[in-house]
LUMLUM-180161 format. One record per residue (C-alpha): x negated, y, z negated. Coordinates in steps of 0.5 Angstrom, whole numbers, plus 500, padded with zeros to 3 digits. Last residue first. Layout:
! LUMLUM-180161
X, Y, Z
...
***
This chain:
! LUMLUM-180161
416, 868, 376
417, 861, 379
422, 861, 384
418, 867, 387
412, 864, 387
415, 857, 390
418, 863, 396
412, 866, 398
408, 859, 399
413, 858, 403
415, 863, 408
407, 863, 408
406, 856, 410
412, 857, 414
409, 863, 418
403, 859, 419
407, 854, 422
409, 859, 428
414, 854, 432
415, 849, 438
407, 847, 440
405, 847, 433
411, 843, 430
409, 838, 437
402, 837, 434
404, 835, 427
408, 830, 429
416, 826, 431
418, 820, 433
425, 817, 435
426, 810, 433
424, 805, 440
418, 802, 435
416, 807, 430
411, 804, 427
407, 803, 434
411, 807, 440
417, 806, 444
421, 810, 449
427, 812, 445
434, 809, 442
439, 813, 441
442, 817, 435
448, 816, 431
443, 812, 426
436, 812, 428
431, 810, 422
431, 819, 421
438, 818, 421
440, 813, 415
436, 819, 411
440, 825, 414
447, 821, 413
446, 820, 406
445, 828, 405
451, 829, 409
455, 825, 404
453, 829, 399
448, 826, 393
443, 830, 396
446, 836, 397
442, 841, 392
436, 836, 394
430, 834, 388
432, 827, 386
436, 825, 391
433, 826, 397
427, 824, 394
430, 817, 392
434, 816, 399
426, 818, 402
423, 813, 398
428, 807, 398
428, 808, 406
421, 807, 407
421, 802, 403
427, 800, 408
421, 802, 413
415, 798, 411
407, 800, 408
410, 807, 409
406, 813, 412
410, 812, 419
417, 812, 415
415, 818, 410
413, 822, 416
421, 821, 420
423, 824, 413
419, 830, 412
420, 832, 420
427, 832, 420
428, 836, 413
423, 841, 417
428, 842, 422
433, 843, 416
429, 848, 412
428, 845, 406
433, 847, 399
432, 844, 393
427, 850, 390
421, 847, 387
421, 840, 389
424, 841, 397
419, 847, 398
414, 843, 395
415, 837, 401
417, 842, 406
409, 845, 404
405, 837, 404
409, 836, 410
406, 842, 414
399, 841, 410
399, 833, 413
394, 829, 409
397, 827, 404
399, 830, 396
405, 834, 396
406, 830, 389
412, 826, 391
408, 823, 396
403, 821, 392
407, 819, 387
411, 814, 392
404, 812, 394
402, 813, 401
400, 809, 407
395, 812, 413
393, 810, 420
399, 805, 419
397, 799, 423
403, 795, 426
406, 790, 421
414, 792, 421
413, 793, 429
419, 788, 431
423, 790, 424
423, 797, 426
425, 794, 433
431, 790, 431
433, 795, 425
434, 800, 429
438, 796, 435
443, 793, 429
445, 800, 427
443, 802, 419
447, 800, 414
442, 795, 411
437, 800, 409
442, 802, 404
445, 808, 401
451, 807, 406
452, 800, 405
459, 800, 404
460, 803, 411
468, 806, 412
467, 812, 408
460, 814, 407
460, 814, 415
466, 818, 416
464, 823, 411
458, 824, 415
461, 823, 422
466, 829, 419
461, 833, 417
458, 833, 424
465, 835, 427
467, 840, 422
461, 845, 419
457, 842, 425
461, 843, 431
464, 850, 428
458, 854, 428
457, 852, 435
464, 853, 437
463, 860, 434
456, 862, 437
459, 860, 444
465, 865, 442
461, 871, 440
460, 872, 433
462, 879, 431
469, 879, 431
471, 874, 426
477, 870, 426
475, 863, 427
469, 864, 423
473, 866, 417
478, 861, 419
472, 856, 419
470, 858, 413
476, 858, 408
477, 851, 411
470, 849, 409
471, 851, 402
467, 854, 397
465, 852, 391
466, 845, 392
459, 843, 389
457, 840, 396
460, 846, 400
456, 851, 396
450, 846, 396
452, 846, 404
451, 853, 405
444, 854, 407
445, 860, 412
440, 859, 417
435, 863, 420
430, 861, 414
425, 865, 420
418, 861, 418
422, 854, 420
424, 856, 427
430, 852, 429
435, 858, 427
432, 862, 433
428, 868, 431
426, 869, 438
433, 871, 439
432, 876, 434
437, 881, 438
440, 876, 442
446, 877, 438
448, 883, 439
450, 879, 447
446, 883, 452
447, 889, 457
441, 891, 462
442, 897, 466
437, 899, 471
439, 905, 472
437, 907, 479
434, 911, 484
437, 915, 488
437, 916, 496
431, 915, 500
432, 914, 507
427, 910, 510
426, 909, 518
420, 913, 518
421, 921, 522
421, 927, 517
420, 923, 511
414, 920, 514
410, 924, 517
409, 929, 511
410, 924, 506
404, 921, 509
400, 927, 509
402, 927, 502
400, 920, 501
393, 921, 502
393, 928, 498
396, 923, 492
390, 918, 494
384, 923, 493
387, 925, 486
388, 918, 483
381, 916, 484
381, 909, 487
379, 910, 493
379, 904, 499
388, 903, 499
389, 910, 501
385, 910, 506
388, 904, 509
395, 907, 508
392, 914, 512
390, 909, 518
397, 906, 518
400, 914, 517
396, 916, 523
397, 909, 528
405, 910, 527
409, 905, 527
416, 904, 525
420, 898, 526
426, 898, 523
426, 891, 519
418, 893, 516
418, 888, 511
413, 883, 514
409, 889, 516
409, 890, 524
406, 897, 523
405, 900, 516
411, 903, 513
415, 898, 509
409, 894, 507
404, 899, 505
410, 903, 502
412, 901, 495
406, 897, 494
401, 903, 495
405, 907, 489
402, 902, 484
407, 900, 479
411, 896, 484
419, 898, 486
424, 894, 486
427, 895, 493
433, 898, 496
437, 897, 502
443, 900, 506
442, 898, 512
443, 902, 518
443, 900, 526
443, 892, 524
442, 886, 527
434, 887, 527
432, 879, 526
429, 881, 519
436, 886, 518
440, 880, 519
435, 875, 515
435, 880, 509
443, 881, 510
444, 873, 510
441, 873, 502
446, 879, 500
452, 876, 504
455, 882, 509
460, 888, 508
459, 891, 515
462, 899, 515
462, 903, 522
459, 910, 519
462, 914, 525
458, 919, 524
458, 927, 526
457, 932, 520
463, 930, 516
464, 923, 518
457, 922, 514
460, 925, 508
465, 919, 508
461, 914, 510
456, 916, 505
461, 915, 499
463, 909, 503
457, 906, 503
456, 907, 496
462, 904, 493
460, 898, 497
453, 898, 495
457, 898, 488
461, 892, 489
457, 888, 492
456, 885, 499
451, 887, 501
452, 893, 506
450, 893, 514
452, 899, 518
453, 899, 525
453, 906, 527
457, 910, 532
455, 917, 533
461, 922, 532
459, 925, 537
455, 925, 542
448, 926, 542
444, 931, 546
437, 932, 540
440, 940, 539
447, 937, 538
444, 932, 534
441, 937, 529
446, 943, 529
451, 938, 526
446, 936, 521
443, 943, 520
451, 945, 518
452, 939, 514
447, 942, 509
446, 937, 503
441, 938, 499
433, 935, 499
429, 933, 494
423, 936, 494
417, 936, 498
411, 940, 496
413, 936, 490
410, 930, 493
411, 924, 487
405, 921, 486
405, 922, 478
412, 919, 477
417, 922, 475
420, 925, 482
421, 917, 483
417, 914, 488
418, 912, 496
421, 918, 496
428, 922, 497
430, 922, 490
437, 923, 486
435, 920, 478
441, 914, 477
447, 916, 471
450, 921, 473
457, 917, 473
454, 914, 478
459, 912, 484
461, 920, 484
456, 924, 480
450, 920, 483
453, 921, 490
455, 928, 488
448, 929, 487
445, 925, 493
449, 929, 498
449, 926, 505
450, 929, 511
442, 932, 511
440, 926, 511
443, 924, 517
441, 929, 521
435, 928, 520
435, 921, 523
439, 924, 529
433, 929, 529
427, 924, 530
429, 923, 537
430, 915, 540
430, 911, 534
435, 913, 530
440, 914, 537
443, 907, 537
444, 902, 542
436, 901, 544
435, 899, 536
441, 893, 536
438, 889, 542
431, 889, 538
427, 892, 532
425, 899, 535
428, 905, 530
433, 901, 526
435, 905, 520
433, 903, 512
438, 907, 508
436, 908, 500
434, 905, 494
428, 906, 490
423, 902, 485
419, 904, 479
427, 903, 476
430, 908, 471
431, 905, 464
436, 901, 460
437, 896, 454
444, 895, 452
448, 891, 447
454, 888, 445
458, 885, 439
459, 892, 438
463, 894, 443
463, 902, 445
457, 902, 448
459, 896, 453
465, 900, 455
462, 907, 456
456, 905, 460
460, 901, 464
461, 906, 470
453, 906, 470
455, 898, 472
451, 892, 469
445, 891, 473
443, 884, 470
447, 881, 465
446, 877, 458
448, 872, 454
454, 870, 459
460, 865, 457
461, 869, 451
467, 873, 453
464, 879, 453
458, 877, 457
463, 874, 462
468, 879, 464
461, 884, 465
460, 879, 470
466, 879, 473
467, 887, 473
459, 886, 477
463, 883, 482
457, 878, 485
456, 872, 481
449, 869, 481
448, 864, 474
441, 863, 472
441, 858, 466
436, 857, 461
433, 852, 457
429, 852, 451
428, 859, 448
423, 860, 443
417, 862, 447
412, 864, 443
408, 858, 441
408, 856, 448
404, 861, 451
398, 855, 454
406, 852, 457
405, 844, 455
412, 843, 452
415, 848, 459
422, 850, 457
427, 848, 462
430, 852, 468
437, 852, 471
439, 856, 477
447, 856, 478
452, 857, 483
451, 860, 490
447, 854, 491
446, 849, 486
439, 851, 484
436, 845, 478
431, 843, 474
424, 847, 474
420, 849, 469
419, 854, 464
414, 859, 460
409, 859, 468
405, 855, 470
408, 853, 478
412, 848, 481
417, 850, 485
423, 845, 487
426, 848, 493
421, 853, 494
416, 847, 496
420, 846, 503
414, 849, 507
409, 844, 504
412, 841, 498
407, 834, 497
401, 839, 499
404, 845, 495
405, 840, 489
399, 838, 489
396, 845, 490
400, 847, 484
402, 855, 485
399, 861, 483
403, 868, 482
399, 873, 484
402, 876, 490
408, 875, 486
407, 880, 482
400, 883, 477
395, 880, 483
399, 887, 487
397, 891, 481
389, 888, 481
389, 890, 488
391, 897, 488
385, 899, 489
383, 896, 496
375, 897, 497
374, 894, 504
373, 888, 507
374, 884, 500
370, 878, 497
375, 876, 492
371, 872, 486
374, 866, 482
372, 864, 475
374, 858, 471
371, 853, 475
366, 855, 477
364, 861, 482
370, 859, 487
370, 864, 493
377, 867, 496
375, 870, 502
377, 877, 507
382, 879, 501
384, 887, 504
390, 884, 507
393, 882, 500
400, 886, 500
400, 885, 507
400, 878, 507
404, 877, 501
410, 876, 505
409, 870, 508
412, 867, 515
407, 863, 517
402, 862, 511
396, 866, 511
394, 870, 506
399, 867, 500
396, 861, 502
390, 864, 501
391, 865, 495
395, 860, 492
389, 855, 494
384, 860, 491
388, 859, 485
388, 852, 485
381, 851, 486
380, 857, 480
383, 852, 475
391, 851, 473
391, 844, 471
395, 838, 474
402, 836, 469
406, 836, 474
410, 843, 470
402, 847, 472
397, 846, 466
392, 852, 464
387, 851, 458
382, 855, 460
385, 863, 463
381, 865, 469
375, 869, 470
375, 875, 476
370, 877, 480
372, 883, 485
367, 884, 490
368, 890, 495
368, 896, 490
361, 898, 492
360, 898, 485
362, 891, 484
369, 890, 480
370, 886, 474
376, 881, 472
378, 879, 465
383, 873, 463
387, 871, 468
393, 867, 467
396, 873, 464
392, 878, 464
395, 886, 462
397, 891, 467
400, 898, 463
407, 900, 465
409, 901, 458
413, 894, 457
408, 891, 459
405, 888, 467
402, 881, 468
395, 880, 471
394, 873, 474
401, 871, 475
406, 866, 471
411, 863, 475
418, 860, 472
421, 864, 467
419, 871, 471
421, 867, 478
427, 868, 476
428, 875, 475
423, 876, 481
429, 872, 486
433, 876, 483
430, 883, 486
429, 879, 493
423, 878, 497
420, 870, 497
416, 868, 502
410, 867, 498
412, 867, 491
418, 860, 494
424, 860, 490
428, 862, 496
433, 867, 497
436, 869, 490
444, 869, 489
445, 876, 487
447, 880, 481
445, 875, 477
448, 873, 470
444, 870, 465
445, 864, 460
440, 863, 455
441, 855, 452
438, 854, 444
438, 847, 443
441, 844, 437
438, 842, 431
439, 835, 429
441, 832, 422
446, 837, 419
444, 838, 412
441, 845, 412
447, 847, 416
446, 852, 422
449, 858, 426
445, 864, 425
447, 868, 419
453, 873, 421
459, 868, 420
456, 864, 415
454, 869, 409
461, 873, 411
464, 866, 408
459, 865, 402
460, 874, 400
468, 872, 401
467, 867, 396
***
């Protein structure tokens, strides 16, 4: 018995006879509210994590930092480097319904390219023009060869948008974004949630096995770790380093980490507005260097990081095959910082308006850095401001410092073009040198890793002594998750996964009771709250609606017991023409012509157990292939009866009275089935990987027989 109650705790929550299966909802906690969901103008770290769910690119990134196509399939580059054709994924539909084909990509493009106020300008400057070859290739005529192109096609520079959308849309397109990625669009109630729901007719469907999630932006990281342990979270986005040690110590939590390809650092204001003629960064480079030889960026990981982020002072990591080792990371000198300003004629203490976001990491940083600073001179004055407002107050140069970092891209030229170049959109401190933009175009016109690290070492040179960036650290990026999203992908309606704990004979025959499970449940540690309930639910409530029916309907085992809806509109369609009318020998016998029917058929008859999906889908096709519906119902209550280990449970009668509608709604109507829900082969197909249950299948009735 104790075996049976450990069985439903641990296995994923499902009865084989419960009559619907629930769906399966991902909730994430964001660290920031995104700014808006538009790929052309968007610009922050969340608003990347959202877009994964709703915008696919032409190239995506793997797990080993490899680009690999998405909606792409393959691409060529001319000798000269100047033509790149690429060839497009067929089949490709947007969330409206329209097709993904090289029209719409070109539109995107050149969207990206010239909408007022884009962030994907400089990232595609190189594109002179986007031609349609056919209608599954597109060719980028380039003024000059650019090697980071592929890598800028593989974010949100590559993300292709529904033309029809864009034009109904216009500048207000990211309130409702309409792409092609694994989810669609449903809802963004500001500063509260963004929820998206699975895509049916996604060209990667099979592999999506989550049909909704909710993005939930809560700021304090100490709440959002609050939720995932409490179950109201599935997952979180850069947890705390400081965490580390409590969220390894609890078993019903995991972690995945990694250093970010990003940075994080000070942005200063050199020449953007009122706010840069105030402070002294822009005036003499000195005070810029000052600055950074305040800051300890050891002590700074060791203090707020428990160690755990990797100190640096370029654009890209120490680890990362670009990285300048002609200048390394730099340690603290309060003496240099002091001789610095004293040498550039500044007065101290040097005040500093310093715009932080409102975290509380970054404001843990900022205070690290204020107190280092005051040592050598500064007066760092702290202004804790929203995220989203931060981004448009460093745009409109209402800041002298910020503290800022950036995601980071897998080519180094998408951490740096934008950043450096002049009157680049992500330029806020304004830094502009004729040398380095002419050595950043360089560097985009040849793609030998060699002759671009000695380019972005005269960068580096220039920079790092005078640009608006100081870099500081880069992160771990720390991504806490439920236990049970490991095997998320082998979710409980997944047939080819037995996902289920398959107690209901165990109950039927009364080997078990559901009390000794449901305290069990109550009780066990391993399953998160929202599991628990789940669990719960169908073990109490949808039995209970079961034992009720059998209870207080005489004719539950009777065609007549129906609602008076269902009955109605079966009626209605009665004489509809079936495509195809089975015997019940046939039927009994796995012989139609539907393969997936015909395995839960033989599932049922050798083992007295189908998967409770399958369970559904057996039934709804007895009543499409019968010549009426109550002969319908006779067969499947006959089968039920004969070959199911429950079938004479209550559940069981239940099941059959619902697959002609019983506890379920009317829905839109269709031959045969009149405003009874409809089920078919091709929706099997969309939603799960069959041939693995046709395996599962033919392994389980070979083993049932030896």
């Amino acid at each position: 018995m104790k075996k049976l109650a450990s069985a439903a705790v641990t296995a994923a929550f499902c009865l084989s006879a419960s009559a619907a299966t629930a769906q399966t909802t991902l909730r994430i906690g964001l660290a920031e509210d995104p700014d808006v969901l538009d790929p052309t103008l968007g610009r922050t770290y969340v608003g990347r994590i959202v877009f994964a769910s709703l915008c696919d690119k032409l190239f995506d990134i793997d797990d080993k930092l490899n680009i690999v196509p998405q909606l792409a399939l393959a691409h060529e580059t001319s000798a000269d480097g100047k033509t790149v054709t690429i060839r497009l994924r067929p089949g490709v539909k947007f969330h409206d319904g329209e097709t993904m084909d090289a029209e719409a990509v070109k539109a995107s493009l050149e969207r990206h390219m010239n909408m007022q106020g884009s962030f994907r300008k400089p990232e595609l400057a190189a594109v002179d023009k986007v031609e349609v070859a056919d209608a599954s290739t597109v060719r980028l005529q380039l003024k000059n060869p650019f090697s980071p192109l592929i890598a800028q096609l593989a974010d949100r520079a590559g993300m292709i948008l529904s033309p029809k959308a864009v034009k109904e849309g216009g500048d207000r397109f990211g309130l409702k974004p309409v792409c092609a990625g694994p989810f669609s669009f449903v809802e963004r109630v500001q500063q509260d949630r963004i929820v998206v729901e699975k895509f049916p007719q996604y060209w990667n469907a099979a592999n999506v096995h989550i049909d909704r999630i909710v993005f939930r932006p809560i700021v304090e990281s100490t709440v959002r770790l609050a939720n995932l342990k409490s179950g109201s979270l599935d997952l979180i986005e850069r947890a705390l380093a400081t965490d580390l040690k409590e969220i390894k110590a609890d078993p019903r939590l995991k972690l995945a980490t990694q250093i970010e390809i990003g940075y994080q650092g000070l942005t200063l204001n050199l020449a953007n507005g009122e706010a840069a003629a105030n402070a002294p960064f822009g005036k003499d480079a000195r005070v810029r260097q000052a600055l950074e030889a305040a800051i300890d960026r050891k002590a700074l990981s060791d203090v707020v990081f428990n160690g755990e982020v990797l100190p640096g002072n370029q654009w890209i990591s120490p680890r990362n095959p670009y990285f300048q080792e002609k200048f390394p990371v730099p340690g603290r000198d309060v003496a240099k910082a002091k001789k610095l300003l004293a040498d550039a004629g500044v007065r101290t203490p040097v005040a500093v308006d310093f715009m932080v976001p409102n975290n509380p990491e970054s404001r843990q940083v900022a205070e690290v850095i204020q107190a280092m600073a005051r040592e050598a001179g500064f007066d760092m004055k702290i202004r804790v401001t929203e995220f989203a407002t931060s981004l448009n107050e460093a745009n409109q140069g209402r800041f002298q410092a910020f503290f800022i970092g950036w995601s980071g891209r897998v080519d180094p030229d998408g951490n740096s073009y934008i950043f450096f170049k002049c009157n680049a959109p992500q330029n806020d401190g304004k830094y502009c040198n004729k040398d380095v933009d002419a050595w950043l175009d360089d560097a985009r016109k040849t793609s030998k890793p060699e002759e671009r690290k000695a380019i972005y070492g005269k960068i580096a040179e220039k920079y790092l002594a005078e640009g608006s960036i100081i870099y500081l650290y880069h992160r771990l990026v720390i991504i806490a998750h439920t236990a049970k999203l490991d095997g998320y992908a082998d979710a409980r309606s997944e047939p080819g996964a037995f996902h289920c704990t398959q107690i209901s004979p165990y109950l039927h025959f009364g080997q078990i009771s559901p009390v000794e499970i449901a305290l069990a449940v109550r009780d066990a540690e391993v399953s998160a709250p929202a599991d628990r309930r789940a669990y719960l639910e169908e073990l109490i409530v949808r039995r209970e609606l079961a034992a009720n029916f059998v209870e207080f309907e005489p004719r539950y085992d009777d065609y007549a017991c129906l609602p008076a809806w269902a009955r109605a509109t079966l009626d209605a369609h009665r004489s509809d023409r079936r495509q195809h009318v089975y015997t019940r020998d046939q039927l009994e016998n796995a012989r139609t012509h539907d393969r997936y029917w015909n395995a839960a058929m033989r599932e049922m008859r050798e083992t007295g157990y189908m998967h409770n999906y399958m369970r559904m889908y057996w039934g709804k096709k007895i009543l499409e292939w019968s010549a009426e519906p109550d002969a319908a119902f006779r067969t499947i209550l006959h089968l039920n009866n004969k070959y199911f280990l429950d079938g004479r449970d209550a559940n069981s009668y239940a099941n059959v009275a619902w697959i002609f509608g019983m506890h379920d709604r009317p829905w839109p109507e269709r031959p045969v089935f009149g405003k009874a829900r409809y089920m078919n082969a091709q929706g099997l197909k969309r939603k799960f990987d069959m041939a693995a249950y046709l395996r599962a299948v033919d392994g389980l009735i070979g083993a049932e027989r030896r």
